[in-house]
PyMOL Python script that loads the backbone (N, CA, C, O; Angstrom):
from pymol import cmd

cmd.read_pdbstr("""\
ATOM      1  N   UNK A   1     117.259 -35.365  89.449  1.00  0.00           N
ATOM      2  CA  UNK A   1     116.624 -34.074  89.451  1.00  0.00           C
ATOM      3  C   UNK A   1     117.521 -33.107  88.667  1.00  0.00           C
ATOM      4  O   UNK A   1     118.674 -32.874  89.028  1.00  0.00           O
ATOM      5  N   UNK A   2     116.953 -32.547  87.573  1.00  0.00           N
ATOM      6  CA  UNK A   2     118.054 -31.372  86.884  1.00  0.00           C
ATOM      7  C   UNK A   2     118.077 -30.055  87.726  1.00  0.00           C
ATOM      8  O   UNK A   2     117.395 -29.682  88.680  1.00  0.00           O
ATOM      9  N   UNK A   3     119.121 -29.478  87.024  1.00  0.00           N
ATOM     10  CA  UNK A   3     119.851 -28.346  87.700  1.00  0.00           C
ATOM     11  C   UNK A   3     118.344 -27.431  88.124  1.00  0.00           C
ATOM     12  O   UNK A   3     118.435 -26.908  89.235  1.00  0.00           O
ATOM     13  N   UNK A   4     117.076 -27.190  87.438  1.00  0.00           N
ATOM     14  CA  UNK A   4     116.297 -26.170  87.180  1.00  0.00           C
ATOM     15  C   UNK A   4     114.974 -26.452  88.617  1.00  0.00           C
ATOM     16  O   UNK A   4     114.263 -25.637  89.205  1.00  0.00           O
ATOM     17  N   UNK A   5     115.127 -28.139  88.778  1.00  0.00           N
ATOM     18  CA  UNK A   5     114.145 -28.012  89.352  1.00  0.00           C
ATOM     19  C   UNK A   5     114.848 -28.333  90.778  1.00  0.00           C
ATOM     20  O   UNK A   5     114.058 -28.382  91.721  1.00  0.00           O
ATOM     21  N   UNK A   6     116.072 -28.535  91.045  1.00  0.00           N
ATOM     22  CA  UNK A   6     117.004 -28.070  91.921  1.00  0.00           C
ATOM     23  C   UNK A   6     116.754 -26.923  92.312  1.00  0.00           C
ATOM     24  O   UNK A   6     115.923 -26.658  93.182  1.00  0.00           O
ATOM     25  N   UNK A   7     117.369 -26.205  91.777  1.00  0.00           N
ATOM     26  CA  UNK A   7     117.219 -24.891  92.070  1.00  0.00           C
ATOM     27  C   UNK A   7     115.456 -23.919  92.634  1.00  0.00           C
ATOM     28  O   UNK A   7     115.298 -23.022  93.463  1.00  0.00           O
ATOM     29  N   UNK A   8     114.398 -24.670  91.688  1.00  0.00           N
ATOM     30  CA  UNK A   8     113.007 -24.089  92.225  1.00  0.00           C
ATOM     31  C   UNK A   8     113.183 -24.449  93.731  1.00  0.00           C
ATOM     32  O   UNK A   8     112.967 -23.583  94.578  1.00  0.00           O
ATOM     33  N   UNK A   9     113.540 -25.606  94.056  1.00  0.00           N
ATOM     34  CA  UNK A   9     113.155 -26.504  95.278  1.00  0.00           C
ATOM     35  C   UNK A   9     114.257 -25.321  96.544  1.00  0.00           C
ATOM     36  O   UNK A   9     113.993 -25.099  97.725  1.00  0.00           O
ATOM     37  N   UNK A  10     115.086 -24.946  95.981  1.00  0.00           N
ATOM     38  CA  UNK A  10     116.150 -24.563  96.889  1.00  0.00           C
ATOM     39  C   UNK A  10     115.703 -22.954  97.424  1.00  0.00           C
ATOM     40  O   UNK A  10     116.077 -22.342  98.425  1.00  0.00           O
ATOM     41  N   UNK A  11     114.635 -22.500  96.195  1.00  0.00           N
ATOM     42  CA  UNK A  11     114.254 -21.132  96.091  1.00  0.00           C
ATOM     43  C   UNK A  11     113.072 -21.467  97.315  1.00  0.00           C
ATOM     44  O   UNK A  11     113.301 -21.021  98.439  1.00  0.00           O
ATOM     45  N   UNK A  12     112.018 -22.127  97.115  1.00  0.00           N
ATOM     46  CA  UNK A  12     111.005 -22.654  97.747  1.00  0.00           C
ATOM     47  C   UNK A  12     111.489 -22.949  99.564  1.00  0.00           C
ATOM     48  O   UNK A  12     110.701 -22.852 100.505  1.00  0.00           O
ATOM     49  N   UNK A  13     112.597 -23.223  99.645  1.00  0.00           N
ATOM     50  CA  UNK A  13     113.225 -23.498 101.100  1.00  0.00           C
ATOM     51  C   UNK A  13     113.438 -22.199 101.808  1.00  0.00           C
ATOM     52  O   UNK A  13     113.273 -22.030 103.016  1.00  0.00           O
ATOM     53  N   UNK A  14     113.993 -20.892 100.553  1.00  0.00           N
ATOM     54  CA  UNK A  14     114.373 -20.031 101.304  1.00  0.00           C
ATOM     55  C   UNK A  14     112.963 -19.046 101.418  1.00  0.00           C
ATOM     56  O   UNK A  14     112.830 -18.303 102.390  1.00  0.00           O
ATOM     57  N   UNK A  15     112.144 -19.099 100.561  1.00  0.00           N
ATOM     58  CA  UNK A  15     110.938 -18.943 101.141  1.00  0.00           C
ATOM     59  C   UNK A  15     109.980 -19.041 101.921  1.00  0.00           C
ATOM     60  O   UNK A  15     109.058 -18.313 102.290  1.00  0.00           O
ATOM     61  N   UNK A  16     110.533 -20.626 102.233  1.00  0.00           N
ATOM     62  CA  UNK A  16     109.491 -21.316 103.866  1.00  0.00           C
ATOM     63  C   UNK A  16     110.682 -20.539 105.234  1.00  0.00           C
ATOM     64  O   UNK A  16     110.215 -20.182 106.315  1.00  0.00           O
ATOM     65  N   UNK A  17     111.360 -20.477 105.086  1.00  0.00           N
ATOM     66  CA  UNK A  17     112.582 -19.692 106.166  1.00  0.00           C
ATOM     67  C   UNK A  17     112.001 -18.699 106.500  1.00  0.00           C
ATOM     68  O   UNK A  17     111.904 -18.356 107.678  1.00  0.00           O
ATOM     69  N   UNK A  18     111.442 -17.970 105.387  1.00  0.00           N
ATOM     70  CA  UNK A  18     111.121 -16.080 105.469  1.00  0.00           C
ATOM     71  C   UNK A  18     109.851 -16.234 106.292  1.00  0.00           C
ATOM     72  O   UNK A  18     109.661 -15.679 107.375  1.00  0.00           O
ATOM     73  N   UNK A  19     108.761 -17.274 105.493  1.00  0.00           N
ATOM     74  CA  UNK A  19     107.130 -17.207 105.939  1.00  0.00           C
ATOM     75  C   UNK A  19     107.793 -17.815 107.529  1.00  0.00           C
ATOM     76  O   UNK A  19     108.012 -16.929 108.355  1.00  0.00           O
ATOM     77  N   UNK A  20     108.121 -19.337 107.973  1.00  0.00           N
ATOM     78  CA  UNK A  20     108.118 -19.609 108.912  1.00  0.00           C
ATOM     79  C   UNK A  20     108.926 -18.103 109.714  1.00  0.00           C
ATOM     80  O   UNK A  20     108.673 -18.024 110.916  1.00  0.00           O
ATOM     81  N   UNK A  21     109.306 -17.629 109.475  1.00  0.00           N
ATOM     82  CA  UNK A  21     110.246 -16.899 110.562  1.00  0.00           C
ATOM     83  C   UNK A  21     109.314 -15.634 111.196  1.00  0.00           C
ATOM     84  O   UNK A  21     109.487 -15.085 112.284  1.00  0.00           O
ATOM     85  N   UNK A  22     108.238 -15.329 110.150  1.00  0.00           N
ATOM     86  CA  UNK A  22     107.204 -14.211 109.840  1.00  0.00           C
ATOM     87  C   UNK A  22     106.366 -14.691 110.492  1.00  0.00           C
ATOM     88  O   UNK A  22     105.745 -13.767 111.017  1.00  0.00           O
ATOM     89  N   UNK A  23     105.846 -15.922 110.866  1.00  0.00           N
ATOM     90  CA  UNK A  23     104.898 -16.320 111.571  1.00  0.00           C
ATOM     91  C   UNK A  23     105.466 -16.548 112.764  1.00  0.00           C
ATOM     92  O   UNK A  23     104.886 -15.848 113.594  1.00  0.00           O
ATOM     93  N   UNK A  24     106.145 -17.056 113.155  1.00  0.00           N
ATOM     94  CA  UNK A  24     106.695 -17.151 114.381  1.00  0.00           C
ATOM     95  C   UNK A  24     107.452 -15.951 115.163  1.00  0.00           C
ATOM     96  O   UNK A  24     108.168 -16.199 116.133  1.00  0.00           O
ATOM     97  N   UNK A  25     107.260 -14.699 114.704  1.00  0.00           N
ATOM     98  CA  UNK A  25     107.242 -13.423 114.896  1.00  0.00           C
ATOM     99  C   UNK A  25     108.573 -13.364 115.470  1.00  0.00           C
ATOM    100  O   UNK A  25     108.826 -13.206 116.664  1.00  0.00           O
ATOM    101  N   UNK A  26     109.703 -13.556 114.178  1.00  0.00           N
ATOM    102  CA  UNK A  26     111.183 -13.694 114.763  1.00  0.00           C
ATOM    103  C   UNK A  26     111.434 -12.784 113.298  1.00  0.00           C
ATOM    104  O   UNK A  26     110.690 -12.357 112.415  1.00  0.00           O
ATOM    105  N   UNK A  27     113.098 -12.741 113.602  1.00  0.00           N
ATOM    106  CA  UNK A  27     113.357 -11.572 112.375  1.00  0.00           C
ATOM    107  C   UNK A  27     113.594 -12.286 111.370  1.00  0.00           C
ATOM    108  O   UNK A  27     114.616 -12.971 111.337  1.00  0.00           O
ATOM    109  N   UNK A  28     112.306 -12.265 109.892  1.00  0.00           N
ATOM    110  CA  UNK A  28     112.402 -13.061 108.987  1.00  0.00           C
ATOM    111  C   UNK A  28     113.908 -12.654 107.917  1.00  0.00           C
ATOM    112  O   UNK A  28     113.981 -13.491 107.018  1.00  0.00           O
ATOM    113  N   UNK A  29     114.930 -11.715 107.845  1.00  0.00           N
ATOM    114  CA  UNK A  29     115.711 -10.935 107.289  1.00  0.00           C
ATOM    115  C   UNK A  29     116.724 -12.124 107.580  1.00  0.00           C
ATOM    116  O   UNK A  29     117.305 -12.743 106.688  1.00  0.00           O
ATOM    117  N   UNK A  30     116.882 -12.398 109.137  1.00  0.00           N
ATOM    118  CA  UNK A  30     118.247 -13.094 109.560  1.00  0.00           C
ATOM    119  C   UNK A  30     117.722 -14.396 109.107  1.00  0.00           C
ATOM    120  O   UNK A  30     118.647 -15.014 108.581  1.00  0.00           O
ATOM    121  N   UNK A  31     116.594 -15.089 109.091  1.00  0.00           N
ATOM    122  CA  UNK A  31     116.261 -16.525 108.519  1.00  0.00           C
ATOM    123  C   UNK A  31     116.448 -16.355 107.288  1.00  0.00           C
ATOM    124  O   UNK A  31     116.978 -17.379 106.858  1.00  0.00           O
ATOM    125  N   UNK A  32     116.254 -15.381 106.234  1.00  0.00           N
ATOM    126  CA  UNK A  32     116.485 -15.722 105.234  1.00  0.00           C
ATOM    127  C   UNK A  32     118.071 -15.807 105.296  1.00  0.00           C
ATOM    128  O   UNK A  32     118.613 -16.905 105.171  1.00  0.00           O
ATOM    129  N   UNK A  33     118.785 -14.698 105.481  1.00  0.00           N
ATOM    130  CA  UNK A  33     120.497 -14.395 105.561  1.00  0.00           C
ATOM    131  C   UNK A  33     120.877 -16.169 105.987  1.00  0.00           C
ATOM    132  O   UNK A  33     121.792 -16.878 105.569  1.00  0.00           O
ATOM    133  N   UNK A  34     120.232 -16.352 106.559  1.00  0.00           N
ATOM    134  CA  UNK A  34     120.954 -17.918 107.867  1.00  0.00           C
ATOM    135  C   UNK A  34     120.948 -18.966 106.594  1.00  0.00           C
ATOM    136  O   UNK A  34     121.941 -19.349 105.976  1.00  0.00           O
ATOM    137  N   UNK A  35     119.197 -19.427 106.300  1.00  0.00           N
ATOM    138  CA  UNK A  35     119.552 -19.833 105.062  1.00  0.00           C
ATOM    139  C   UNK A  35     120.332 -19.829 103.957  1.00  0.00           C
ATOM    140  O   UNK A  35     121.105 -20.777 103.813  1.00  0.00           O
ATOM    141  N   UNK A  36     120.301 -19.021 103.194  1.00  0.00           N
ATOM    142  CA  UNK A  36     120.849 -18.933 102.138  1.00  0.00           C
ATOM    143  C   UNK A  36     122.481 -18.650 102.497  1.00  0.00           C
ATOM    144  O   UNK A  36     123.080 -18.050 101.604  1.00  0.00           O
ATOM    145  N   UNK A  37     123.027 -18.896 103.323  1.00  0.00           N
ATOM    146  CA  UNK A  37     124.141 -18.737 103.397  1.00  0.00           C
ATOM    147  C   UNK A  37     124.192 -20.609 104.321  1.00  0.00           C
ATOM    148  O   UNK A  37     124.901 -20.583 105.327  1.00  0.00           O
ATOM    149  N   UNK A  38     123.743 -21.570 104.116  1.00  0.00           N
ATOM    150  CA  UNK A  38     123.680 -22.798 103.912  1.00  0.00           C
ATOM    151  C   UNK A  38     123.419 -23.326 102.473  1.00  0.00           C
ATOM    152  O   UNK A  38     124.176 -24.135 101.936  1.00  0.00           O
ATOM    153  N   UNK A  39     122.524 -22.920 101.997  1.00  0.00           N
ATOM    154  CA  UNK A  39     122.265 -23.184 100.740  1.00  0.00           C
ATOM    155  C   UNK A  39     123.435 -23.056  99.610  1.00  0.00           C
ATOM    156  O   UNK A  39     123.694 -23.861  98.715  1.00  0.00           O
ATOM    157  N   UNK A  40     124.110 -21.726  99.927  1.00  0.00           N
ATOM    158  CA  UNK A  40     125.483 -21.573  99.265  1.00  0.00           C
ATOM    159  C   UNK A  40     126.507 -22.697  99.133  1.00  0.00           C
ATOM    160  O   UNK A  40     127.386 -22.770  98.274  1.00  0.00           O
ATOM    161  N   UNK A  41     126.268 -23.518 100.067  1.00  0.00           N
ATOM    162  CA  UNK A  41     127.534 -24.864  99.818  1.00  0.00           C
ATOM    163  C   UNK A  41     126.948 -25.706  98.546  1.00  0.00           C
ATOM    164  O   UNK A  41     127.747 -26.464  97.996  1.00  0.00           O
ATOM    165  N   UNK A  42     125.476 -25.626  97.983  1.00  0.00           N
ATOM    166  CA  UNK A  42     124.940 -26.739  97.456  1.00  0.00           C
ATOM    167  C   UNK A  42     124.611 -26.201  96.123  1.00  0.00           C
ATOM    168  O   UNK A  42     124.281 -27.010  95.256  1.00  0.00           O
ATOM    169  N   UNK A  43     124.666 -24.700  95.790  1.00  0.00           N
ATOM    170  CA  UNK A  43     124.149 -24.511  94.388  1.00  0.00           C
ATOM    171  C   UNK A  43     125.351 -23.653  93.311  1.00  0.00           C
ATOM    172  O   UNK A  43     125.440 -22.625  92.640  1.00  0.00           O
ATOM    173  N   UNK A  44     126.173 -24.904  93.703  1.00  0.00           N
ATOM    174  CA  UNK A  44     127.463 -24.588  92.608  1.00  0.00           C
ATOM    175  C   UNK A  44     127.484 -24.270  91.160  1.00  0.00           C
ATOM    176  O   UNK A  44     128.152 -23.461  90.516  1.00  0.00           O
ATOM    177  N   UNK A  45     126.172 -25.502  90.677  1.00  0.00           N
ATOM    178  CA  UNK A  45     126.203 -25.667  89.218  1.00  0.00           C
ATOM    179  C   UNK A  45     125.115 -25.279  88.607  1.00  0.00           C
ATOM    180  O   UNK A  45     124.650 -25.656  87.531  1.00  0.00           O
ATOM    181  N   UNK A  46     124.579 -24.186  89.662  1.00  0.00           N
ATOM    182  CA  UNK A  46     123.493 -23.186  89.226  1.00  0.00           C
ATOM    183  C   UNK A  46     123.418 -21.740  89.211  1.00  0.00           C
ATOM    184  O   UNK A  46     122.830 -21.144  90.112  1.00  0.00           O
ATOM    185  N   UNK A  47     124.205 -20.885  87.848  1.00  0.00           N
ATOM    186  CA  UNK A  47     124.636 -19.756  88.332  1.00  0.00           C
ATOM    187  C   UNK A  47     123.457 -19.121  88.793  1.00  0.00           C
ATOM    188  O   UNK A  47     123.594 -18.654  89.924  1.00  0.00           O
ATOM    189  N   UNK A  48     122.061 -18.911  88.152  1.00  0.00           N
ATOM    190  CA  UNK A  48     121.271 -17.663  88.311  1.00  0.00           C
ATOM    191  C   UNK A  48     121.149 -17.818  89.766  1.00  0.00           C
ATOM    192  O   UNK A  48     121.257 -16.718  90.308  1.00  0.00           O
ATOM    193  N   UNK A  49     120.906 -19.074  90.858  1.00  0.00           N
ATOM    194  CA  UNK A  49     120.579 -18.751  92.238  1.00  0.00           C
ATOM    195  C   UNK A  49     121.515 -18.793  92.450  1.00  0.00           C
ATOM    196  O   UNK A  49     121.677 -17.968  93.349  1.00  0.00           O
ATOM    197  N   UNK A  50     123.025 -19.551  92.078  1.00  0.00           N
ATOM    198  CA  UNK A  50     124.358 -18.878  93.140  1.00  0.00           C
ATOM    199  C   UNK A  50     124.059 -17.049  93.306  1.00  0.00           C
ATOM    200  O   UNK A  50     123.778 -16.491  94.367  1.00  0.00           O
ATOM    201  N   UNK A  51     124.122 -16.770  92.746  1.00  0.00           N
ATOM    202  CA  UNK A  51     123.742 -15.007  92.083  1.00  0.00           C
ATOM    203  C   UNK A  51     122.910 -15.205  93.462  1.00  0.00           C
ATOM    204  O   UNK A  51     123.374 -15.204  94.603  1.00  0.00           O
ATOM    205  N   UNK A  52     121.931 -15.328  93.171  1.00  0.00           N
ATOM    206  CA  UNK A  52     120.505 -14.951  94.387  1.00  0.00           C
ATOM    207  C   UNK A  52     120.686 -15.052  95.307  1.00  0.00           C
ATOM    208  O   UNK A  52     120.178 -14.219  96.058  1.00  0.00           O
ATOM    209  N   UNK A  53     121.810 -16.491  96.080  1.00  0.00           N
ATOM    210  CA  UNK A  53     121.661 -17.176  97.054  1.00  0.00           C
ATOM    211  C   UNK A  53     123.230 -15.814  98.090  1.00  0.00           C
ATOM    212  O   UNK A  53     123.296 -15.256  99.185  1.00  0.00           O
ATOM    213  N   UNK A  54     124.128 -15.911  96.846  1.00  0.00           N
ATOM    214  CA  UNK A  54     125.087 -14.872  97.342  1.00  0.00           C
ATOM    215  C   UNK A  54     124.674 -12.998  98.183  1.00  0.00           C
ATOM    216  O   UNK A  54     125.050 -12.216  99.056  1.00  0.00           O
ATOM    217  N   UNK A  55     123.374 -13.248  96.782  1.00  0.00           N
ATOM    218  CA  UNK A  55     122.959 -11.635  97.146  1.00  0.00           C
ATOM    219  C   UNK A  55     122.084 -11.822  98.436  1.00  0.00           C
ATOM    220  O   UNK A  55     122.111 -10.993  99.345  1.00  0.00           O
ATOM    221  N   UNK A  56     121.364 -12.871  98.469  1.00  0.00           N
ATOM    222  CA  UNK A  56     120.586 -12.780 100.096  1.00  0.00           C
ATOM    223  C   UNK A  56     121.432 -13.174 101.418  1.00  0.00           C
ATOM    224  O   UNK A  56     121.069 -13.443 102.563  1.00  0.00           O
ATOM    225  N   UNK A  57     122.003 -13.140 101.143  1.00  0.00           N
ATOM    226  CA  UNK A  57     123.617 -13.929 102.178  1.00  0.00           C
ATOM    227  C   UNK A  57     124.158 -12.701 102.714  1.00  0.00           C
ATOM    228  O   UNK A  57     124.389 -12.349 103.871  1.00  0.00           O
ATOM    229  N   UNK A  58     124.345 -11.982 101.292  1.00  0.00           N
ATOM    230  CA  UNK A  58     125.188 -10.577 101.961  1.00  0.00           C
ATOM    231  C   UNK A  58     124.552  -9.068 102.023  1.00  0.00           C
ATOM    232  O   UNK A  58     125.116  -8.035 102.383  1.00  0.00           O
ATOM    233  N   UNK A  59     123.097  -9.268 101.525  1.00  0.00           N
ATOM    234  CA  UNK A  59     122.624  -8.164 101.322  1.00  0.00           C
ATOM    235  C   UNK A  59     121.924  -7.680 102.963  1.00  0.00           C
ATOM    236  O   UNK A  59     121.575  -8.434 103.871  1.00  0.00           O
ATOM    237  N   UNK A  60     121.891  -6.396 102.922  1.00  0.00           N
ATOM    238  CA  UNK A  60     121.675  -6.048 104.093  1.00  0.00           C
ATOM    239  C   UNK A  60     119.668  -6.702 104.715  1.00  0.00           C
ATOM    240  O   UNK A  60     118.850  -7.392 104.107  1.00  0.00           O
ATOM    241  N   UNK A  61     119.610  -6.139 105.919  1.00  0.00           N
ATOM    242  CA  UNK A  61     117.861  -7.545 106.271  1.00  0.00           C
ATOM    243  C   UNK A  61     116.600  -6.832 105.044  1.00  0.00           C
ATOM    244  O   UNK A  61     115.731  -7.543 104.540  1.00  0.00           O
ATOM    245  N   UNK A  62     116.710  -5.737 104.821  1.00  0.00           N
ATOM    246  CA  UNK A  62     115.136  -5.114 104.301  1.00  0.00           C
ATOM    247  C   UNK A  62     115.511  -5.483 103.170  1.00  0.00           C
ATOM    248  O   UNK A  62     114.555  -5.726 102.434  1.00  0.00           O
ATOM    249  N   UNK A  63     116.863  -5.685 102.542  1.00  0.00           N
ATOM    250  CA  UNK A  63     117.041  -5.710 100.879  1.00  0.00           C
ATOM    251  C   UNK A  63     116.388  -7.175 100.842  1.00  0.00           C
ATOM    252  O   UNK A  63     115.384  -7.538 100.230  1.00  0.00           O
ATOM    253  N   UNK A  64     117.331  -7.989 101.757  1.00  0.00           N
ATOM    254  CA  UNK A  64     117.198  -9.449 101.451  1.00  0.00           C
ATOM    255  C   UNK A  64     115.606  -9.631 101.758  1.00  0.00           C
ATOM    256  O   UNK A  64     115.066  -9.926 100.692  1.00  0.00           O
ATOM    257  N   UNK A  65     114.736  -9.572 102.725  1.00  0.00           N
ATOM    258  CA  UNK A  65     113.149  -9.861 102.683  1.00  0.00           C
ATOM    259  C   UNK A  65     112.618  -9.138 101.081  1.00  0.00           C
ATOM    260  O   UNK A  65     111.721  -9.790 100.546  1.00  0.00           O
ATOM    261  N   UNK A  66     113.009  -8.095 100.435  1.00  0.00           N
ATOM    262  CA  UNK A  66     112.337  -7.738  99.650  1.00  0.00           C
ATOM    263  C   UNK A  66     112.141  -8.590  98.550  1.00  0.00           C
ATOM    264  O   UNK A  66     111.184  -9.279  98.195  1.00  0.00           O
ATOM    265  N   UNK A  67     113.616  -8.326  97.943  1.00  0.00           N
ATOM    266  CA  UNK A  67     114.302  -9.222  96.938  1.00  0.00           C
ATOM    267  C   UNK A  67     113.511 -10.889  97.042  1.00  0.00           C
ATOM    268  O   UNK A  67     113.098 -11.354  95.979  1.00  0.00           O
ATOM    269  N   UNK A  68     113.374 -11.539  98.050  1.00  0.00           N
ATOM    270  CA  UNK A  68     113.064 -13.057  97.674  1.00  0.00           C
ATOM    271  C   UNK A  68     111.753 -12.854  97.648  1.00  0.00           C
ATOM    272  O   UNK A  68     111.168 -13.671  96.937  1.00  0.00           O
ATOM    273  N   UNK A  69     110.857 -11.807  98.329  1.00  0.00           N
ATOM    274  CA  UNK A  69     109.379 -11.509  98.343  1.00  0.00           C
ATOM    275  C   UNK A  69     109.281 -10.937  96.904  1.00  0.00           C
ATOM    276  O   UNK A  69     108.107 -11.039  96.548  1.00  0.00           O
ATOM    277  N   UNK A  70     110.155 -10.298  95.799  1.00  0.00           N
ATOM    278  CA  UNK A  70     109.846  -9.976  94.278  1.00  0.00           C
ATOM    279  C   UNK A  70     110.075 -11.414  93.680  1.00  0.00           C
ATOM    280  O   UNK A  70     109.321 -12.075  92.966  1.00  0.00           O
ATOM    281  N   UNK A  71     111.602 -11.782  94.279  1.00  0.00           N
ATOM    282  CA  UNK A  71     111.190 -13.470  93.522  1.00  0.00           C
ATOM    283  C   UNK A  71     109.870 -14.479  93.411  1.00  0.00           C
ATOM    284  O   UNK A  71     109.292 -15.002  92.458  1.00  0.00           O
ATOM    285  N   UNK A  72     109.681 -14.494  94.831  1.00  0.00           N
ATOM    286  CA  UNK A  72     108.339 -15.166  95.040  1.00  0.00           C
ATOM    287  C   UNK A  72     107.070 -14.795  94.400  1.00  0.00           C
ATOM    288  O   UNK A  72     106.197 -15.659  94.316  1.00  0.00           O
ATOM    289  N   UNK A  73     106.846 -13.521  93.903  1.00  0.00           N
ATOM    290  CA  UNK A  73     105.801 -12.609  92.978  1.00  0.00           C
ATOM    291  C   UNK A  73     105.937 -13.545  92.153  1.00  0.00           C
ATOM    292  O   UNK A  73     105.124 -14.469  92.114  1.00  0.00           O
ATOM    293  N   UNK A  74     107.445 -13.442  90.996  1.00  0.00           N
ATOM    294  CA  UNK A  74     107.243 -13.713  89.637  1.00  0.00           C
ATOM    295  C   UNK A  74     107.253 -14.967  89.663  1.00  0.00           C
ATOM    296  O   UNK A  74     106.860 -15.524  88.639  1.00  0.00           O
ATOM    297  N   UNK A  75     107.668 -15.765  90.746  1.00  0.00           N
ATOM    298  CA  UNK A  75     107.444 -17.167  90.719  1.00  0.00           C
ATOM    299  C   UNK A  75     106.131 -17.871  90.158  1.00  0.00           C
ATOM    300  O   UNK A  75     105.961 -18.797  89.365  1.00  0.00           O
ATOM    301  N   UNK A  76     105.027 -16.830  91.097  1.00  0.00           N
ATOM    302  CA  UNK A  76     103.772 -17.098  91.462  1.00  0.00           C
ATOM    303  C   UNK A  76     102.792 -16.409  89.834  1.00  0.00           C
ATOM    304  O   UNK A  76     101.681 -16.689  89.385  1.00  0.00           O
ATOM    305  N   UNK A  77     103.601 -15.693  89.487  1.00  0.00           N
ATOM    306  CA  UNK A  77     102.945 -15.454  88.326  1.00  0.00           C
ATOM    307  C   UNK A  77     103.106 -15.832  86.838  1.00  0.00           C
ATOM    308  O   UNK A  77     102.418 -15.558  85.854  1.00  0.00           O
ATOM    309  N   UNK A  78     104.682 -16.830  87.054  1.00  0.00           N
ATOM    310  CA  UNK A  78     104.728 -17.548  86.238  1.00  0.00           C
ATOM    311  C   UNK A  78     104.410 -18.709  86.191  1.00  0.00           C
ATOM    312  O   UNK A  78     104.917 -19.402  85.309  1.00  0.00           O
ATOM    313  N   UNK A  79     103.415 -19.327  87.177  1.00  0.00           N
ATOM    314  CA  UNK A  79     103.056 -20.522  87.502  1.00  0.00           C
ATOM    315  C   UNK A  79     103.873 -21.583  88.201  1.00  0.00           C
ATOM    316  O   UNK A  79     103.533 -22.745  88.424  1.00  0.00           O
ATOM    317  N   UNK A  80     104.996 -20.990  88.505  1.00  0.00           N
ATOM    318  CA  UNK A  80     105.953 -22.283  88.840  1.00  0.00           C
ATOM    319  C   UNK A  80     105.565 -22.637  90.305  1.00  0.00           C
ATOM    320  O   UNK A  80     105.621 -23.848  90.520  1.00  0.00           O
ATOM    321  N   UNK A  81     105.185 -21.872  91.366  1.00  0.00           N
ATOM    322  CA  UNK A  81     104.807 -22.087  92.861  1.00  0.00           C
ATOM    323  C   UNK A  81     103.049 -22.169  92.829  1.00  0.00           C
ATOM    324  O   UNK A  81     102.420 -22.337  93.874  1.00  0.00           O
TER     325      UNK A  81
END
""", "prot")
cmd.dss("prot")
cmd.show_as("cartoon", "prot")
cmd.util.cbc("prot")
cmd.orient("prot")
């Protein structure tokens, strides 16, 4: 699997974190934070989501739900999800 579709797959995880956490009417902010601060051990040799995975890790809960909910937009409108 190359670095690119690594990385979609890893984006796609921290997205099912947010929805599952949103449906199960828990705080989707700390599922994403929880995630992506696992994910951080695994996307060494991928700067643009180290970048992403760092900023949802440490960014405060409303930044981090926003931020992967704009990712998930352009995902969806660039056809990749």
């Amino acid at each position: 699997m190359d670095a690119r579709q690594r990385g979609l797959n890893d984006i796609v995880v921290l997205l099912l974190a947010m929805r599952l956490a949103q449906v199960e009417r828990r705080d989707a902010a700390q599922a994403v934070r929880r995630c992506a601060k696992r994910l951080s051990f695994r996307v060494g040799y991928y700067p643009e989501l180290q970048k992403l995975v760092y900023l949802l890790a440490t960014a405060t809960p409303n930044m981090a739900v926003n931020t992967l909910t704009k990712v998930e937009r352009n995902l969806r409108h660039g056809g990749a999800l």
